[in-house]
N, C-alpha and C positions, 0 to 999 in steps of 0.2 A: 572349587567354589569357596573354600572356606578363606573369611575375610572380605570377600567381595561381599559389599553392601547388598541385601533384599529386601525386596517389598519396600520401598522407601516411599514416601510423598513426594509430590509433584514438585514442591521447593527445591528437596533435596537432590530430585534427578538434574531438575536445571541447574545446580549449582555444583554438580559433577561432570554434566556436561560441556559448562561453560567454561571450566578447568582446560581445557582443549582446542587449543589456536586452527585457524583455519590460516591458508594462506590468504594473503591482502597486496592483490597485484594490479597496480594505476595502468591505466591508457589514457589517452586522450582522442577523442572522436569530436565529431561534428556536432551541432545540436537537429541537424535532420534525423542522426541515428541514435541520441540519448534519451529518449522515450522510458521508462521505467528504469530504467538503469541508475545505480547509487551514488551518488557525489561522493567524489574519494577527498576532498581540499575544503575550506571553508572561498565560500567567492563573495569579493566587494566590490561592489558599483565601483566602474569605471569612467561613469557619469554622473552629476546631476539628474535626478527623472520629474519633474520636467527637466529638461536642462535651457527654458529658459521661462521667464511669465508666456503663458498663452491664454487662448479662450474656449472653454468650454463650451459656447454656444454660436451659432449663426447669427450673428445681431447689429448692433453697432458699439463699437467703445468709445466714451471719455471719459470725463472726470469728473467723479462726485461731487456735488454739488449738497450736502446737509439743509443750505437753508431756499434749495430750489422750488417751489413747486410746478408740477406737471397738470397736464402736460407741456413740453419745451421742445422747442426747436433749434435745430444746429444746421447746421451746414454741411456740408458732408465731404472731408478735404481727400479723402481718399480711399481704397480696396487694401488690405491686408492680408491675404491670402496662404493658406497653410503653408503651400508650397511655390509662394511669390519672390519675388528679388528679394536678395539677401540685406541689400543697405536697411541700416534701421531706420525707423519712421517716428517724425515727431510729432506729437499733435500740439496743435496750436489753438488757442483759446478760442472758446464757443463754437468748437467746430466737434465734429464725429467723424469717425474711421468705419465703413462698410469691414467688419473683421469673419471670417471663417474661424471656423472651429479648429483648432490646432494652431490656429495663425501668432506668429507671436505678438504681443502686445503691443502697439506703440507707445513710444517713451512719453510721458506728461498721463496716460491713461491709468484707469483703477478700477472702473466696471462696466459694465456689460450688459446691455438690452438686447436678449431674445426676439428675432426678426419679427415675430408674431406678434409682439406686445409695440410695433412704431408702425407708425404712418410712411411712408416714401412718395416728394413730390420731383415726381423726375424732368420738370419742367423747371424749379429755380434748385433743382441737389441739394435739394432739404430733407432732411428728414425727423419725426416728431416722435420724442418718447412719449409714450401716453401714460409712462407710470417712471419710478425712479431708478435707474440702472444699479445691478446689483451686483457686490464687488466680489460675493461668492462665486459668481461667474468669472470668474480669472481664479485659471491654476497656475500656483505659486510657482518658482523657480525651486526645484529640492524638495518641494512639499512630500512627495514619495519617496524619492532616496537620495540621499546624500553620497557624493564619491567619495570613496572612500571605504564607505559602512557596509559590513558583513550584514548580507541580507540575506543567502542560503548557506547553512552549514554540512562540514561531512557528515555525511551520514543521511541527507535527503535524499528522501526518491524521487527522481524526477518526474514529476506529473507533468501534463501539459499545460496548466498555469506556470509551475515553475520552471519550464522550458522558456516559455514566454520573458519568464523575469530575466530568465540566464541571456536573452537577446537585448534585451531592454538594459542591462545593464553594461550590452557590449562584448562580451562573448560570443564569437565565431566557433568557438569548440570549449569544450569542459575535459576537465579532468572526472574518472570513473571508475570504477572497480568494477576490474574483470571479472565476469560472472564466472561462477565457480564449475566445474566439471562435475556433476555426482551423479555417481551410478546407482540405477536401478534394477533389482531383479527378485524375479519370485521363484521361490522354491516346492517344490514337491511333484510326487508321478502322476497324481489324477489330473493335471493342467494341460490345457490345450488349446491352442491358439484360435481366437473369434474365425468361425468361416469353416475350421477343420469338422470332420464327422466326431462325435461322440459316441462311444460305447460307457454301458453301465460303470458308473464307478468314476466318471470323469464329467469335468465343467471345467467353461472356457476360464482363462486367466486374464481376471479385469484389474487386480492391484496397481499390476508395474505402468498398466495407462492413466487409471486414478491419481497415483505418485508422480507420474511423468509432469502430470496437469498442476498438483500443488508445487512439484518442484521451479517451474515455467511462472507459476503465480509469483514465485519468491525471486522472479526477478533471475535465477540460473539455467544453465543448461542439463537436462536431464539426457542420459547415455540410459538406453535402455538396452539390458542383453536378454539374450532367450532363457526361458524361465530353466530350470536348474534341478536334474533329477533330484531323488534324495538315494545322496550317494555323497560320500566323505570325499571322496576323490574327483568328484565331477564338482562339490561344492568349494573345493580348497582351488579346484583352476581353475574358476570362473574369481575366485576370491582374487588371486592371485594377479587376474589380468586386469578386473576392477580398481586395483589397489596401485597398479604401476600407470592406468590412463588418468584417473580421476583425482579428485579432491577429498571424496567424501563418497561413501556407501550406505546405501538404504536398500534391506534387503526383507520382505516378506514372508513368513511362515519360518517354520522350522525352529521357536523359540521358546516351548512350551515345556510340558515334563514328558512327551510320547516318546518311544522309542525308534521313532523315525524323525526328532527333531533335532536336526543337524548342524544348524545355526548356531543351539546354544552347547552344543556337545563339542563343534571345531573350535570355535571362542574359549572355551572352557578350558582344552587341552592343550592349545597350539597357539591362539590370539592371548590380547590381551584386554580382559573382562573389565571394567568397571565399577558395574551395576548391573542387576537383573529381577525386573518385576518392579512395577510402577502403581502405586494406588490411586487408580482410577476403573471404573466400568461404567462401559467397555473398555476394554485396551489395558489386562494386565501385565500381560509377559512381555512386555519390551525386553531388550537389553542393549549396552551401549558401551563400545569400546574401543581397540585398536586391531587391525590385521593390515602388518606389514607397515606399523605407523598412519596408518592410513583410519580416518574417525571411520567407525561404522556401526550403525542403527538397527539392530535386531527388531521389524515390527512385527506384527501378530498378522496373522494368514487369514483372519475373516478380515471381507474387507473396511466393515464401518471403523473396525476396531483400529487399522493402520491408515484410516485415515483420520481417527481421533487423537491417535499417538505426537500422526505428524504436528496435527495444529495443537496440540499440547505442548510438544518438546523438540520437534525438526524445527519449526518456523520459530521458536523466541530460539535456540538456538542461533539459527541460520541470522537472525535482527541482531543477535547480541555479539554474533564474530566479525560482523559489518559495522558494527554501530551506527543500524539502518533506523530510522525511523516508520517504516513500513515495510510490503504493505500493512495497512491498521489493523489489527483486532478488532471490530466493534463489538460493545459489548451492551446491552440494553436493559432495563427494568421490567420482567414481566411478571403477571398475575396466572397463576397454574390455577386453569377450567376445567384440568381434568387431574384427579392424582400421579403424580410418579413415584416408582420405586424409588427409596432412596437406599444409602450404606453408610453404616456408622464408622467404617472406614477407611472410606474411597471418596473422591471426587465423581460424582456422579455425571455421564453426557448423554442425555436422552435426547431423544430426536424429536424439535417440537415444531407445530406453524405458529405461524403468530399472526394476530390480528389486530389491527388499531385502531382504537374504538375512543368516543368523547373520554370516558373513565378511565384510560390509559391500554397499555398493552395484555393482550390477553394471550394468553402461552396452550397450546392443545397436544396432546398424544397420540392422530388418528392411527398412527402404523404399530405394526409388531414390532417389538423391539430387538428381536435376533441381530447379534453379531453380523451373523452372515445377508442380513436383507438389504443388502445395498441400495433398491428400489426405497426403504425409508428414508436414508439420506437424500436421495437426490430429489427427493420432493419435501422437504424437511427444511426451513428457514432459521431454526437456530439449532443450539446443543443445550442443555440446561447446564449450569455451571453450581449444581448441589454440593454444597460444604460437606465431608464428614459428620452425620450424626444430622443436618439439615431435614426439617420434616418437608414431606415434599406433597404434602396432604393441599386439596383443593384450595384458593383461598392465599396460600402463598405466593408472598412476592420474593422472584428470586432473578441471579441476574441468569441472562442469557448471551452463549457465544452466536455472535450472527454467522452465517455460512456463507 
């Protein structure tokens, strides 16, 4: 241990962490199967969007007229239709074009009467604005994108707006980074798998499903293995086989100061350490290093605490070796109705609901706060995000991590 950095702040582990490259390996897929997946390329419209003048409304188009008054009648030379013959259309004076929405514009037009605002006399193909065609009604040619112009960059997550944009702009497939391989597993003997019988001394093991879920949030693949006596030899070959399938380890329990914590004992003697212990509460004994070159996560065996850890230091991690822009963090202003512990110095993450009232947001503590009460998380809408030294007395606005 001696030399390896302790106790550090939350800055500091990030920027120890960040020290440490993940792999960055492009494919290229469909846009049926890039749903949250990362954009590995910056991409530029391949079009124009519009790519030409059309109409924004069902109505009729012609040409402005400033010194006209309505209501006026035209003539009606012809149908323009979104998806009508290709030849372009001209209009010709004192006449209107019956246009669709999407239709492209006939050439000599410039605005646009909404069907509902004209009269139609279907006896002499007339038809009557009753008001003055409006030229905000025609969407421009390039008004949304230019060809050309980077309009998503690396490092977006594809939403399904910006799937949409990736089609809109002509892309059949995108380039995307290969979601990472990272192993999960929990450690220690009292663990046993949901379903099995329980004898005194034992409870089932919910971490590695918890982790699986966040690691799935961030857009990878999580390898789950079976949890992992504590035993030096049963922890170094499970290390061992993690470290030759995956990208990246995240492992549960075994990281503290006990004498059956093995996590930080093989790291210690055999891996290669980093850092160890993280000022925050919950979630102090992290640690984070190398076994067999391979990055890996010492988190804490209760479970609020290793899942504080991760959205602390796994996920801006996991954003920062991608140069992902999500998923987002949110993070919001609330008003504490009830006091919290706070620590002079640690980052404080207590488990709050939140309400949103005219006065702004209002932040509560209904649960026990134990490490180990997982039930407070998962009814629990944010984390408090208490500064060092931060009073956390009623009355305070302070920010909150949403969940």
């Amino acid at each position: 241990m001696e030399g390896v950095p302790y106790f550090i702040s939350v800055e500091e582990a990030r920027d120890i962490v960040n020290r440490t490259p993940l792999p960055r390996r492009l494919e290229e897929i469909p846009l049926d199967e890039c749903h949250g997946r990362i954009l590995a390329e910056d991409l530029a419209s391949k079009v124009d969007d519009p790519p030409f003048d059309n109409s924004s409304m069902d109505g009729f188009a012609c040409k402005h007229d400033p010194e006209a008054s309505y209501p006026q009648t035209y003539s009606i030379q012809g149908i323009a239709a979104a998806a009508g013959e290709a030849q372009e259309r001209v209009l010709e004076p004192n006449k209107a074009y019956r246009i669709m929405t999407g239709a492209p514009l006939p050439k000599g037009a410039d605005s646009i009467l909404q069907i509902e605002r004209c009269t139609i006399d279907e006896e002499h193909n007339t038809v009557t604005l009753l008001e003055a065609p409006k030229p905000h009604f025609v969407r421009k040619q390039g008004e949304n994108l230019k060809q050309g112009t980077v309009s998503l960059k690396s490092g977006a997550v594809l939403t399904p707006s910006r799937v949409g944009l990736c089609a809109t702009m002509g892309y059949p497939t995108v380039p995307v980074l290969q979601p990472l391989r990272i192993a999960v597993l929990s450690t220690g003997d009292e663990l046993k798998q949901p379903g099995e019988e329980l004898v005194l001394g034992e409870v089932y093991e919910s971490n590695s499903y918890g982790l699986a879920g966040l690691v799935r949030w961030m857009g990878h693949e999580a390898i789950r293995y079976e949890a992992v006596n504590d035993s030096m030899d049963a922890l170094r070959t499970t290390l061992q086989q993690a470290s030759e399938e995956c990208d990246l380890i995240l492992t549960s329990g075994g990281v503290s100061m006990g004498e059956f914590d093995f996590v930080r004992k093989i790291m210690e003697e055999e891996g290669d350490l980093h850092f160890w212990r993280m000022k925050i509460r919950p979630g102090s004994p992290p640690l984070f290093g190398l076994w067999n070159q391979t990055p890996l996560f010492g988190l804490p065996g209760n479970p609020v605490s290793s899942h504080v850890v991760f959205r602390m230091l796994v996920a801006p991690y996991l954003r920062h070796a991608f140069q992902a822009d999500g998923p987002v963090e949110l993070k919001l202003r609330a008003q504490l109705k009830e006091s919290v512990k706070s620590t002079q110095d640690c980052v404080t993450l207590r488990r709050v609901t939140l309400h949103f009232t005219e006065q702004g947001i209002e932040a509560f503590q209904p649960r026990h706060q134990g490490s180990g009460n997982l039930e407070s998380l998962a009814s629990a809408d944010g984390l408090t995000l208490l500064q060092p030294g931060q009073s956390g007395e009623v009355g305070t606005w302070i920010d909150v991590l949403v969940l």
